[in-house]
C-alpha positions in Angstrom: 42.8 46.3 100.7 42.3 43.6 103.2 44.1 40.5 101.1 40.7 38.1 102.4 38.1 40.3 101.1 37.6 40.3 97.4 35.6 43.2 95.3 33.9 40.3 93.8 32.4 38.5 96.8 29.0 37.6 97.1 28.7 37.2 100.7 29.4 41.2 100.7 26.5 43.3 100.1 26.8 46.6 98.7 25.2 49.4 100.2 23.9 53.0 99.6 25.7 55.8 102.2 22.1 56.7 103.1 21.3 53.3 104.9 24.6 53.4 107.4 22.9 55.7 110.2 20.7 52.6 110.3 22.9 49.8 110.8 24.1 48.8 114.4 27.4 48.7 114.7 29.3 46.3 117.9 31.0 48.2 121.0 34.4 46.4 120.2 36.9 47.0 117.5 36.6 44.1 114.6 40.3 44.4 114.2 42.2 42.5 117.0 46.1 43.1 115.7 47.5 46.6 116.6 49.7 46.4 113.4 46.5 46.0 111.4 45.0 48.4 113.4 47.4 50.6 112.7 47.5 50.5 109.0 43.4 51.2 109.0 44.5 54.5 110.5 46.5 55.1 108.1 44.8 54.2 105.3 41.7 56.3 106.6 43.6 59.2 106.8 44.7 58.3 103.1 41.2 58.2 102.2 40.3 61.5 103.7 43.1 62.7 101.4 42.2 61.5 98.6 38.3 62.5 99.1 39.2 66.5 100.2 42.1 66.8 97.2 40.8 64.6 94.2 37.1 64.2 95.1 37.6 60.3 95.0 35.8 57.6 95.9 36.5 54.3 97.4 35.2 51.3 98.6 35.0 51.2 102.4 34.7 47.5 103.8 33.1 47.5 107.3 31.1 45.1 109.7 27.8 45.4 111.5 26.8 44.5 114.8 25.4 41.2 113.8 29.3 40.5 112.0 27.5 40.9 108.4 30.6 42.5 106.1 29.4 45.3 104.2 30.9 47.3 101.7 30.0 51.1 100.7 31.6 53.5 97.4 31.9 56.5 98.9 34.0 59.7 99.0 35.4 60.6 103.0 35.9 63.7 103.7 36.9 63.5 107.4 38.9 61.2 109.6 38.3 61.9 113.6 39.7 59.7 116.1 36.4 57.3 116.6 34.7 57.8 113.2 34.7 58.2 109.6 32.8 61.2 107.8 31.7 60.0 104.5 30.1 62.3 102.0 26.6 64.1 102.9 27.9 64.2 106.7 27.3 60.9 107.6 29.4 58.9 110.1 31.0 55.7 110.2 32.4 54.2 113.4 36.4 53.7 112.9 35.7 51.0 115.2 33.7 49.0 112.5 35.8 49.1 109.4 37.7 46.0 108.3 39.1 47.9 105.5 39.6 50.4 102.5 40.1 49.4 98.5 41.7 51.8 96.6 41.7 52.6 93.0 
């Protein structure tokens, strides 16, 4: 997990799966370090793992187009080189996530 999010942080709403083909999500990456960068890859493909293998769910930590962090529990079943697929097909721009807690 990103160390400067907490599971227990107010200012991070919680949202359904459903409402993400809603959201607006910015053109640019919200990560800016190539190492962190890096180790969302990673971790994504971790998550795809863990969602094809064990069925698991995670939290997913990402930000919207207006910089509002959200988080979603969800199971991903794919990781593609621009987006997330999450459970029930829908996507989730790679671009846009800040981060991944496992449990």
């Amino acid at each position: 997990m990103i160390p400067e999010l907490k599971p227990t942080d107010a200012s991070i709403e919680t949202i359904e799966k459903e409402l993400i083909p809603t959201l607006h999500f910015a053109a640019e990456d919200v990560l800016t370090d190539p190492l962190a960068i890096k180790r969302r890859r990673f971790d994504a493909e971790r998550a795809s793992t863990l969602g094809n293998a064990y069925h698991g769910k995670l939290d997913v930590y990402f930000q919207t187009a207006d910089g509002h962090t959200k988080r979603v529990y969800t199971t991903i079943w794919a990781t593609h080189e621009e987006y997330l697929t999450l459970k029930s097909g829908i996507a989730l721009p790679l671009r846009a996530v800040v981060g991944f807690d496992f449990y």
